[in-house]
N, C-alpha and C positions, 0 to 999 in steps of 0.2 A: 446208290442212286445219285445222279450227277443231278446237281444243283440248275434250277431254271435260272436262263440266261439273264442277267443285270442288262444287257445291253445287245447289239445284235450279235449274240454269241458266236455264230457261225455266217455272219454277213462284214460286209466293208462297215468300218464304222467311218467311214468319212461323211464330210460334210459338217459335222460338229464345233469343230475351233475353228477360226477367221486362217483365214490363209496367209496374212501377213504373219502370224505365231509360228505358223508350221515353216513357212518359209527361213526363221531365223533358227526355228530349233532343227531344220537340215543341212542350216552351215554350221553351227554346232557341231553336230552328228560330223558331218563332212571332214571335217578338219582333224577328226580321228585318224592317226593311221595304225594304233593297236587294237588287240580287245581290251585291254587295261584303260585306254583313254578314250574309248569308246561307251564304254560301262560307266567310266565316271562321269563321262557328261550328260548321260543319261537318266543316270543317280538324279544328278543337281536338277535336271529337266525334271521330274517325277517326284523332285521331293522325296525320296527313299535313300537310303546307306548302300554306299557300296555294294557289303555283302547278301544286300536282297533282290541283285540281278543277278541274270545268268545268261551267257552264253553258250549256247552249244553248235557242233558243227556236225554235218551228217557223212559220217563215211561207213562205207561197205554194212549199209543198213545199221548203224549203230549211231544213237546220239554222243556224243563225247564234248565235255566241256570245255571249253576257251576259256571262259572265264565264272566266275573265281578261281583263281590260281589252287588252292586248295584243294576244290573239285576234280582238277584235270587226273589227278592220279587215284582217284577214288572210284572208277569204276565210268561204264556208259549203260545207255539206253536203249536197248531194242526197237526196232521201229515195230516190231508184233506184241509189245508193252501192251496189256488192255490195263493195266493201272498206271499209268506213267500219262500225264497231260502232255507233256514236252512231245512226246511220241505221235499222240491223238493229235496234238496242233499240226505236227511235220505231215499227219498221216490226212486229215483234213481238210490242209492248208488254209486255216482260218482264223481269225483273233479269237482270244474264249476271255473271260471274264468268269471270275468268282469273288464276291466279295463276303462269303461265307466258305471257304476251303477248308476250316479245318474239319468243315462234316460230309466234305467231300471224300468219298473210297480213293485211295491216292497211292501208289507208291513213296514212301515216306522215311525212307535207306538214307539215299542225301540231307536230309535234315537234318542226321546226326553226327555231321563232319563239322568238326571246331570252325569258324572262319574269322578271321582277323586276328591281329597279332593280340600273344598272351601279355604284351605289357600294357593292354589299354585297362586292363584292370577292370573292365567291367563285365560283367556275367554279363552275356545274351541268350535273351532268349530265342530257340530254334526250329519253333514251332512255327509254321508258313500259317496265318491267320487271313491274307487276304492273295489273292493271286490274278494277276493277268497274263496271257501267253500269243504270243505271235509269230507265225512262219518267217525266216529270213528265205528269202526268194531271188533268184538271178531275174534277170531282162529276163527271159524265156519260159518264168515261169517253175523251175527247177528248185525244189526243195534244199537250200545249202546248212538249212540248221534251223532253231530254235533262238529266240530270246525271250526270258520270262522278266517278269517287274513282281515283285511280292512283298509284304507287309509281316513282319514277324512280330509275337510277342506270344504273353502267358494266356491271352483270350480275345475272342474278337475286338471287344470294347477296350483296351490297352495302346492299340495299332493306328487309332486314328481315324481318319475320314476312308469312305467306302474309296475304291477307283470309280472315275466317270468315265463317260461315256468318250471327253476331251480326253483325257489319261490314257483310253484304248485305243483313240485315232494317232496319239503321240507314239502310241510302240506300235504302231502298224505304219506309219511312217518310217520309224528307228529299223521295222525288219525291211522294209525297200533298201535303206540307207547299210544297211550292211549287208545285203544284198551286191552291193556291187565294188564296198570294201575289199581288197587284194587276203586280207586277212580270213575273209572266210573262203577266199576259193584254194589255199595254198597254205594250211594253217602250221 
């Protein structure tokens, strides 16, 4: 049973943060020309690691990852997924918000790929505890992929503060904004 919406789960969450923020956090964004430097500044935006976004790109109805690098060779996403969010967002085209996901039904396959390098020495944990998700969209409207933002640890209370409502307009901005990145049309 999918968790009632934090936020307007299937609506614009705009209008929420002042427009001079969003403004800087789209030159940010802008100034991206990978998925790797894309994701990272996005990271720093959201307060989360790296390895707890993801990129994905849509071809021949399949989600496939951009980013995390780790990802890309580990398999893709179906857009007829009924457990896959990444899929329901592409198939929807709407921001979702979960700040309770691990009692979400999920496909839960990608959570078990190592991410980050084995020298940092430290165990992570890879359990998705909190999750936001957003259509990356062309001008026209055109599904070009997925970008998720998520919270990992051993239990909700570990992860930190919930995602806001600002937090969801920030990555529905982020999928405009790579939206129109060369990287998702030509990946």
């Amino acid at each position: 049973m999918k968790e009632k919406p934090q936020s307007s789960h299937h609506a614009s969450a705009a209008g929420a943060a002042p427009a001079r923020d969003l403004a800087a956090i789209a030159h940010q964004l802008e100034a991206s020309s990978t998925p790797e430097q894309f994701c990272s500044a996005l990271s720093k935006i959201l307060r989360v690691r790296q390895d707890e976004v993801a990129l994905l790109h849509l071809e021949n109805n399949l989600l496939r990852f951009l980013f995390p690098g780790e990802l890309k060779t580990a398999g893709s996403i179906p857009l007829s997924s009924t457990s896959a969010i990444a899929a329901h967002t592409a198939a929807t085209r709407k921001v979702e918000l979960f700040n309770n996901f691990a009692k979400i039904k999920h496909a839960s396959i990608f959570e078990t790929v190592r991410l980050g390098s084995k020298e940092e020495g430290e165990q992570r944990a890879s359990t998705i505890q909190k999750l936001m998700s957003a259509p990356v969209l062309d001008q026209q409207g055109k599904v070009l992929g997925v970008i998720q933002i998520c919270r990992k640890g051993f239990d909700v209370s570990s992860v930190g503060a919930d995602f806001t409502l600002d937090d969801l307009q920030q990555l529905e901005l982020a999928g405009q904004i790579a939206g129109r990145a060369v990287f998702m049309k030509k990946p």
